[in-house]
Each structure stands twice: as structure tokens, then as C-alpha cells.
TIDREN-182692 format. One record per residue (C-alpha): residue number from 1; residue in three letters; x, y, z. Coordinates in steps of 0.05 Angstrom, whole numbers. Layout:
<atoms>
<NUM; 'ALA'; <X; Y; Z>>
...
</atoms>
This chain:
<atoms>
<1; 'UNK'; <472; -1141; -783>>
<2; 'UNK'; <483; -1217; -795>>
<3; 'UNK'; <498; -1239; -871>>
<4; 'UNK'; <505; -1299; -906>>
<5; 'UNK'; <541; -1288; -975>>
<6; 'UNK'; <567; -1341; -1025>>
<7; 'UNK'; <640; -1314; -1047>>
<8; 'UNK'; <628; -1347; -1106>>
<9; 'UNK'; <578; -1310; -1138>>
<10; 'UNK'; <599; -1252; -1109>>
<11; 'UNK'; <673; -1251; -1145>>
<12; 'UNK'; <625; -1270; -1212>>
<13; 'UNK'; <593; -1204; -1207>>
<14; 'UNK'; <663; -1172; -1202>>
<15; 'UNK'; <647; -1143; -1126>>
<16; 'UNK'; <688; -1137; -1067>>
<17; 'UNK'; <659; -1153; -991>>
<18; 'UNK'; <665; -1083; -983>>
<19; 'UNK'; <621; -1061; -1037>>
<20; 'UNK'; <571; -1123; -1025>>
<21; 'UNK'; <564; -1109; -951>>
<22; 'UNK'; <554; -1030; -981>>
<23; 'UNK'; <492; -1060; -1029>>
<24; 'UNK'; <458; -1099; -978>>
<25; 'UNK'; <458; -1041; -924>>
<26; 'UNK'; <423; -1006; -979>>
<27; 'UNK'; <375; -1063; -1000>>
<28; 'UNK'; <361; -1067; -919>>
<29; 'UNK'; <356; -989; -911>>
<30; 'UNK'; <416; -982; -863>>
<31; 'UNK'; <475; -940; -861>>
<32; 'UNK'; <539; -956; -883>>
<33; 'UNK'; <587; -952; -829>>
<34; 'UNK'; <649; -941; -868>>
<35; 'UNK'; <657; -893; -923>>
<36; 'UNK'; <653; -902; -992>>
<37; 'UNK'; <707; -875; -1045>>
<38; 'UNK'; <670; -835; -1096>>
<39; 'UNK'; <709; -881; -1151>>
<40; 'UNK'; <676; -933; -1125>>
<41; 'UNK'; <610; -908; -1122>>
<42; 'UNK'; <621; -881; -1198>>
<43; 'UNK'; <645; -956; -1214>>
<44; 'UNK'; <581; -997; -1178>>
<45; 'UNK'; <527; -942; -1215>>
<46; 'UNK'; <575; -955; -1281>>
<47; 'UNK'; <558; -1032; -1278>>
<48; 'UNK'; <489; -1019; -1260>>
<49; 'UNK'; <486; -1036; -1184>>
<50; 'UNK'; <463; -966; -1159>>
<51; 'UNK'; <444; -901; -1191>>
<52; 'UNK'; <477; -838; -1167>>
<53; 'UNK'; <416; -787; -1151>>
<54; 'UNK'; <428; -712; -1109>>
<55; 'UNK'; <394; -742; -1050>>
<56; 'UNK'; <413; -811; -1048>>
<57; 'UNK'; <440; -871; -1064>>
<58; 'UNK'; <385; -910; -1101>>
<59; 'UNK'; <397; -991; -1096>>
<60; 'UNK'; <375; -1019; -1180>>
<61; 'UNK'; <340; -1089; -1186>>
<62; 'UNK'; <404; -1123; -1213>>
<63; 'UNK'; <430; -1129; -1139>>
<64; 'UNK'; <362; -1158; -1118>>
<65; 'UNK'; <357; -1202; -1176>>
<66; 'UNK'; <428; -1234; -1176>>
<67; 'UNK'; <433; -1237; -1095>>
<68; 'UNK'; <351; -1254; -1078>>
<69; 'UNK'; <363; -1326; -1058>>
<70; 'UNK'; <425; -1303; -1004>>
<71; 'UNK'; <387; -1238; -984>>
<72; 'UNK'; <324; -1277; -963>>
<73; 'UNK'; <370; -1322; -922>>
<74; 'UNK'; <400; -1270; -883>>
<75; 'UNK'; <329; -1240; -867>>
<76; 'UNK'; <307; -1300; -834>>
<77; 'UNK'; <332; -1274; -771>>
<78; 'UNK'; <279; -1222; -769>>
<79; 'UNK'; <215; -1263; -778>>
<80; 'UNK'; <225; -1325; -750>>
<81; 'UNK'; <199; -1317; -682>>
<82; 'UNK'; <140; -1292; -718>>
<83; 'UNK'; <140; -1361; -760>>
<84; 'UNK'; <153; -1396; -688>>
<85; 'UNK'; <96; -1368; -658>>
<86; 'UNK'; <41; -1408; -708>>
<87; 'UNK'; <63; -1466; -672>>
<88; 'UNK'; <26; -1458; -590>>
<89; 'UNK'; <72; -1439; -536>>
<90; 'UNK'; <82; -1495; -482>>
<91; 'UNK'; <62; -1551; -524>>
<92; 'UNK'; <110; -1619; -528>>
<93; 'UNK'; <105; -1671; -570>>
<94; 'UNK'; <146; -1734; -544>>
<95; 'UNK'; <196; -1686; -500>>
<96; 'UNK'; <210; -1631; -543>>
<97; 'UNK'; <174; -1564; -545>>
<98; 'UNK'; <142; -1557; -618>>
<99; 'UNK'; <161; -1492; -620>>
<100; 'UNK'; <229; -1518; -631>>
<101; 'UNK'; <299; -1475; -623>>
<102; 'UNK'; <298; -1410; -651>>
<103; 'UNK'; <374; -1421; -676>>
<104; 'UNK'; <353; -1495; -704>>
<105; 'UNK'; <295; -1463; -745>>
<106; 'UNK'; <339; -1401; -765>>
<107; 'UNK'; <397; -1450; -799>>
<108; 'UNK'; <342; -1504; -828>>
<109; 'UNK'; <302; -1446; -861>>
<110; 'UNK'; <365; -1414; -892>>
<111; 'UNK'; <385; -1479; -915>>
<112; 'UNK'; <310; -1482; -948>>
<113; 'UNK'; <303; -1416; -970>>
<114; 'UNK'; <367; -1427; -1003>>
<115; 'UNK'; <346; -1492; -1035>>
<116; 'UNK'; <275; -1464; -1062>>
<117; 'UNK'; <277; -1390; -1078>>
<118; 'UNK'; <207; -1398; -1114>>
<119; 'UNK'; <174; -1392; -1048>>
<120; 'UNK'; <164; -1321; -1017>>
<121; 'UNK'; <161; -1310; -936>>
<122; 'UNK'; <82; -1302; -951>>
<123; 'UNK'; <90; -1370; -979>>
<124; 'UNK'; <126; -1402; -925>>
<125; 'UNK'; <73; -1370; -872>>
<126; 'UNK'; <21; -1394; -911>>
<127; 'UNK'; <39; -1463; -907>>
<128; 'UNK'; <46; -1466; -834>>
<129; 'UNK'; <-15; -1436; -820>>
<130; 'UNK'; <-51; -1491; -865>>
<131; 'UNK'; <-11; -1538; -831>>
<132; 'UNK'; <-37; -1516; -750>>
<133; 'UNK'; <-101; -1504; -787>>
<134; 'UNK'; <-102; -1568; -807>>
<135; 'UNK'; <-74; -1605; -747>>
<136; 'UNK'; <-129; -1558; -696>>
<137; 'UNK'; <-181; -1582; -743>>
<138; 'UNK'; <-169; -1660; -739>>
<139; 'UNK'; <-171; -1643; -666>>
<140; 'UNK'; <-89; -1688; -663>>
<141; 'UNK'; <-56; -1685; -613>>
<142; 'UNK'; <11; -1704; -650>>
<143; 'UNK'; <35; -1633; -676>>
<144; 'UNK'; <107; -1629; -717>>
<145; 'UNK'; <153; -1591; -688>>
<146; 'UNK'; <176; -1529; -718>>
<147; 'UNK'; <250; -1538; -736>>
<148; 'UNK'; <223; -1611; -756>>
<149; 'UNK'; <173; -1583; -801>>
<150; 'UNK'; <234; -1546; -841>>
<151; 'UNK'; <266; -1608; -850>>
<152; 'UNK'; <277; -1671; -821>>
<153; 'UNK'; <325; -1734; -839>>
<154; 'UNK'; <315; -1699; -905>>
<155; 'UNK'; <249; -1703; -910>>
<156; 'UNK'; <213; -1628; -917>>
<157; 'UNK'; <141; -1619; -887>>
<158; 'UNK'; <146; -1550; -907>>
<159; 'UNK'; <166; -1565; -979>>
<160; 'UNK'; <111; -1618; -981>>
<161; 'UNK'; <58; -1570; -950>>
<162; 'UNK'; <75; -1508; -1003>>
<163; 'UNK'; <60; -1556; -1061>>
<164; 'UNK'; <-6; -1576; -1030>>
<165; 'UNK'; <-19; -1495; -1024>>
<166; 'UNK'; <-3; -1479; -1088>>
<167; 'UNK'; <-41; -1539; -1125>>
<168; 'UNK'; <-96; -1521; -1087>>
<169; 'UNK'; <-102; -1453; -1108>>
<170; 'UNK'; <-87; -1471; -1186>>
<171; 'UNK'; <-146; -1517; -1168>>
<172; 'UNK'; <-194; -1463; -1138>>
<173; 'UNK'; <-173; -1419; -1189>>
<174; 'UNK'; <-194; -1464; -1246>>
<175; 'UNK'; <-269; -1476; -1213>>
<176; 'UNK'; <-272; -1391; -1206>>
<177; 'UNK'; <-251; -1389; -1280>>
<178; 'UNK'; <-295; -1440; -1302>>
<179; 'UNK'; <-236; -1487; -1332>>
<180; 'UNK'; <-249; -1550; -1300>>
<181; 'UNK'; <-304; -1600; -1311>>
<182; 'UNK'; <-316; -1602; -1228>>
<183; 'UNK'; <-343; -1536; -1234>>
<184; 'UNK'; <-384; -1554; -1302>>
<185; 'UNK'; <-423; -1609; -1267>>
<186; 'UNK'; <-440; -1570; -1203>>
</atoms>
């Protein structure tokens, strides 16, 4: 298991590494490797990380809420080949495959999902499907490349894309409610 944390917060919340790589094994459903002292356990279900049940040990929604932007980084990993395959296999535009490198698209989207935890995975698959929707539709032949879509030069096709979905569907869902005058006049 890879993780990104940010010590920072983590010391905040009065945790250790220990008991933050504990949380996030349960947050990602995997066993602990290491044991756990029972104090400790008592301690983390005192300050409301975990509750205590005959069974288990159930993860509460003050880890998820506190850590959300840092866990969503460190699940990149695990869908972005998915995310990679929107873009065709064996395409180039200029001399670089627009599929880009898997390890370039893994740090640029941890660097976004970081920077904009308003957007969901959903969110970020959305926009990249509009995008090849888009691009197949206009019949172009110049396609962004993947780790370039992320981010480039500081400039952020995803981030400019994910507005465009979400105005659009504030805009469709106005007309179905009735709320704008576009829909009046038709």
C-alpha cells in the first residue's frame, strides 16, 4: 500500500504514523500488519476515530472527513489506468503517445486532487469522457495528451473541463425545472 500523508495535519489531529497508517488500512479494508495495543485502540474510539464493536473495528466519518483530500490522493494509483484508457491506445500527437505516462498522470492528478477536493473520481471521469467525446465528435485530429490534460505549464484542461460539466448540468437542470426563460420561450 502506497500513502501520501501531510504530517502536518496529522500531528493536529493528535495521531501518530502508526495509528494513521492503522485508520487508512481500515478506510481501505486491509489488514493491519502490526498489532495494535488495546490502549490505543481504547484512546482512537475515545477521540472518536473508530468505534470498538464485538466483531470489528468500525472506521467513524471523522477520519474520512478530516483526511478525504490525502486519501483520494493515495487512491489514484488504483484507477488511473482506467482514467488512461479514455484516451485511444497507439495514438501520438506531435511524438508523444496521448495516453501519456502512467507515473506522470499518477503525480499530476495527486497534485490536482489535492488542489480541488470538490471534485469526486466520477467527476474527474466525467470530464474526460466529455472531453474524447468532444474531440471524436469534431472529427480533430489534435487530441491532448493525458498527463497534459491534468496540467500543463499550469494551465489545467481538466479543471477547465469540470467547470464546463458542472455549468452545464446547473444549466440543464434549470430548463427540466422550468427556471430559466430558455425553456419558457420553447
Amino acid at each position: 500500500m502506497e500513502l501520501l500523508c501531510n504530517i502536518e495535519l496529522i500531528k493536529r489531529h493528535n495521531l501518530t504514523p502508526t495509528t494513521y497508517l492503522f485508520l487508512v488500512s481500515l478506510h481501505k479494508g486491509e489488514e493491519y500488519p502490526w498489532d495494535i495495543p488495546q490502549t490505543v485502540l481504547t484512546s482512537l474510539e475515545g477521540d472518536g476515530w473508530i468505534k470498538i464493536l464485538p466483531d470489528k473495528i468500525a472506521l467513524r466519518s471523522k477520519f474520512k472527513t478530516h483526511f478525504r483530500k490525502y486519501l483520494a490522493a493515495s487512491e489514484i494509483a488504483d484507477w488511473i489506468n482506467d482514467w488512461r484508457n479514455i484516451w485511444p491506445s497507439g495514438v501520438k500527437t506531435g511524438n508523444r503517445l496521448v495516453r501519456g505516462d502512467k507515473k506522470g498522470c499518477i503525480k499530476k492528478m495527486q497534485a490536482f486532487v489535492r488542489d480541488n477536493p470538490e471534485y469526486s473520481t466520477e467527476d474527474i471521469f466525467d470530464a474526460a469522457r466529455v472531453y474524447m467525446f468532444e474531440v471524436k465528435r469534431q472529427g480533430s485530429e489534435k487530441i491532448i495528451c493525458a498527463d497534459y490534460f491534468i496540467e500543463k505549464n499550469g494551465v489545467s484542461q481538466l479543471a477547465a473541463h469540470l467547470e464546463d460539466v458542472e455549468n452545464r448540468i446547473k444549466v440543464l437542470l434549470q430548463i427540466e425545472g422550468g427556471e430559466t426563460s430558455f425553456h419558457r420561450e420553447i
